[in-house]
C-alpha positions as a LaTeX table, in Angstrom:
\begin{tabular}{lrrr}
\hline
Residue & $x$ (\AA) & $y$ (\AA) & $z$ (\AA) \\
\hline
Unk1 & 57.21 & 69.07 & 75.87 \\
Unk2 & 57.89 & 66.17 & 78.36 \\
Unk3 & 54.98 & 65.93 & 80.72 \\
Unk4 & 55.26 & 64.01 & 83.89 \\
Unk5 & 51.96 & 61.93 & 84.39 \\
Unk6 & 50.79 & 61.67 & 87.84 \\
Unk7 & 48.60 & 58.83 & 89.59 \\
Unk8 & 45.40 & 61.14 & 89.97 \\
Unk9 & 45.93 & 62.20 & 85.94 \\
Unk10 & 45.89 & 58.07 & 85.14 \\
Unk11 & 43.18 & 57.77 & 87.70 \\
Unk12 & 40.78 & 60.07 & 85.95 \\
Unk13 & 42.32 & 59.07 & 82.75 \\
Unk14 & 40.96 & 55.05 & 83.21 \\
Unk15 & 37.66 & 55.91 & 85.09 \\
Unk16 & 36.77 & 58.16 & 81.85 \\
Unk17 & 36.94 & 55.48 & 79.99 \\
Unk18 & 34.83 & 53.18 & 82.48 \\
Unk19 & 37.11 & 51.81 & 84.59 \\
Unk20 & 35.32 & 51.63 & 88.67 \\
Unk21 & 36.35 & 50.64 & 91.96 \\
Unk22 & 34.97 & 47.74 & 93.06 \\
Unk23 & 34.65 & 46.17 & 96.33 \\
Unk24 & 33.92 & 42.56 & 96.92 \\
Unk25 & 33.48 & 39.97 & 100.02 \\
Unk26 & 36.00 & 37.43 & 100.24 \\
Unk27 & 34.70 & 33.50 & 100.47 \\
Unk28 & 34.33 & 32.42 & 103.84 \\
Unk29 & 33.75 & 35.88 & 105.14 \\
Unk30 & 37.36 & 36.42 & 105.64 \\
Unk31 & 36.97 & 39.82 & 104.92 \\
Unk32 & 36.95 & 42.21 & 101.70 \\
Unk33 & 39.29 & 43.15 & 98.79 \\
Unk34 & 39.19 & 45.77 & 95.95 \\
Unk35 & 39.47 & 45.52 & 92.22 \\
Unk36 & 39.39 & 47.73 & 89.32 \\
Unk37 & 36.98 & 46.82 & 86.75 \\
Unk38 & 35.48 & 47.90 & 83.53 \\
Unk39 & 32.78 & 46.57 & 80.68 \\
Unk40 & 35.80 & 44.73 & 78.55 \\
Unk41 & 36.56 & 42.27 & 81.33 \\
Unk42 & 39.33 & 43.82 & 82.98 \\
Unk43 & 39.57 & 43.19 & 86.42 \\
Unk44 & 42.18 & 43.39 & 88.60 \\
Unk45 & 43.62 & 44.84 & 92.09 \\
Unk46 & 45.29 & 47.55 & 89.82 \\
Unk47 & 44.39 & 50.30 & 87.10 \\
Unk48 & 46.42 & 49.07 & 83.72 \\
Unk49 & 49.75 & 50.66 & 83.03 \\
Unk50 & 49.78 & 53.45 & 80.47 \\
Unk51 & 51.43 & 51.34 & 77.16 \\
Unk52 & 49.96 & 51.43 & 73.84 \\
Unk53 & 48.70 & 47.62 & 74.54 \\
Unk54 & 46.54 & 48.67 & 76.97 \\
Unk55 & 45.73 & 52.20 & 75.39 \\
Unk56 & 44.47 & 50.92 & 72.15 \\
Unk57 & 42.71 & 47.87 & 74.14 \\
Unk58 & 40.32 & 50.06 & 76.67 \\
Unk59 & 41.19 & 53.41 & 75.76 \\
Unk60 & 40.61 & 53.89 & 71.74 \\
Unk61 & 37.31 & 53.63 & 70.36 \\
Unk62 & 37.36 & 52.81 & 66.83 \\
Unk63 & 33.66 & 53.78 & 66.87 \\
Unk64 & 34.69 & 57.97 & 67.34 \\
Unk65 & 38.46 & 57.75 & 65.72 \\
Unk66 & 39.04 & 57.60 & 62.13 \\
Unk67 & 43.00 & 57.86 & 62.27 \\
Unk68 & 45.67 & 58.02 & 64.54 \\
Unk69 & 48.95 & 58.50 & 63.34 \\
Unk70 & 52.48 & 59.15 & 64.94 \\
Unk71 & 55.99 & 61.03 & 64.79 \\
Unk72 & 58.74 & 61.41 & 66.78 \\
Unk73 & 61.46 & 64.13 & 66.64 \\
Unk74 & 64.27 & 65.79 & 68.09 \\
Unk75 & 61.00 & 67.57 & 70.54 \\
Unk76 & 59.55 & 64.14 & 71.65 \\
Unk77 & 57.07 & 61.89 & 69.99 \\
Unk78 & 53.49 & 63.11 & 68.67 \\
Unk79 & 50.61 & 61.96 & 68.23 \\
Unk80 & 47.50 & 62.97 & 66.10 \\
Unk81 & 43.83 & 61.57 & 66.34 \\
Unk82 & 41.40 & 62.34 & 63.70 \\
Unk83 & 37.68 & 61.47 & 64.84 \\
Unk84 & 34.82 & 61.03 & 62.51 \\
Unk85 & 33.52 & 64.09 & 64.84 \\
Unk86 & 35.51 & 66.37 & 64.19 \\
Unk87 & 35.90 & 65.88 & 59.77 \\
Unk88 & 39.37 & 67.78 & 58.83 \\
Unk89 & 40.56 & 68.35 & 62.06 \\
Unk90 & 42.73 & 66.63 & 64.53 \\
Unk91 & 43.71 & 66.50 & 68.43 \\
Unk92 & 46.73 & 66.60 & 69.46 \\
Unk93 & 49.14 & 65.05 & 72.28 \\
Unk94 & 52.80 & 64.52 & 72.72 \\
Unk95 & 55.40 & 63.30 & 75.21 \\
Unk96 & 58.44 & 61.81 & 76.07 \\
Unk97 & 57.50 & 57.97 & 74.24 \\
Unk98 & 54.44 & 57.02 & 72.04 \\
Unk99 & 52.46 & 56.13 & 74.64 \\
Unk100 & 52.37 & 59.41 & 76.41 \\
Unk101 & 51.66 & 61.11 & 73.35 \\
Unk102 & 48.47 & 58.58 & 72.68 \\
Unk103 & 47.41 & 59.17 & 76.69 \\
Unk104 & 47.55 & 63.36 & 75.95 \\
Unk105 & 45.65 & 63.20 & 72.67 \\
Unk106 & 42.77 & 60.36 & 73.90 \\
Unk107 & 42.15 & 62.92 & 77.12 \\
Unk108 & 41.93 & 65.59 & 74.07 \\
Unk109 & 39.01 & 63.22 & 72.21 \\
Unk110 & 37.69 & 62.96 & 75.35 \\
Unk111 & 37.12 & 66.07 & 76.69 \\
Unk112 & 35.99 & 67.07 & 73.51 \\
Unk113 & 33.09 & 64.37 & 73.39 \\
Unk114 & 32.01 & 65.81 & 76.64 \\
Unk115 & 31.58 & 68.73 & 75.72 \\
\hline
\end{tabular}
């Protein structure tokens, strides 16, 4: 199942994993510019792309994921997280590369550790 993923689905994707908007003054009160930041030290006038660098650098949590472990196949590529949460069971995301796959199943851990 190839799933498109829009700008709003990235969006939410980065701020629920504590990315914000900041805004801050230029020097010499030349006016104001906007960055994206988060706890890890990113900052920059853009969210990251969606690649398994920056996936497994702001995105994974080794502290609530045991295993993650991937396939691919004439349906697309797959990917399956075990947490320490959830013992025995995994969540689930696929897509058209790896990297969509990883997004799908880390908005799966997610919602799950919100609710």
């Amino acid at each position: 199942m190839d799933k498109k993923l829009t700008q709003e689905q990235i969006k939410e994707f980065w701020e629920g994993h504590g990315f914000q908007q900041v805004t801050k003054k230029e020097s010499y009160d030349i006016g104001y510019y906007t960055l994206w930041e988060n706890d890890a030290g990113y900052s920059q006038g853009k969210l990251p792309d969606i690649d398994l660098n920056n996936l497994f650098k702001y995105a994974v949590n080794w502290d609530e994921i045991e295993t993650i472990q991937f396939s691919c196949g004439d349906d697309g590529h797959h990917c399956w997280i075990y947490t320490k949460k959830l013992i025995g069971k995994s969540l689930y995301g696929n897509g058209a590369t790896d990297e969509d796959a990883l997004f799908w199943a880390l908005r799966q851990v997610k919602e799950g550790s919100d609710g």
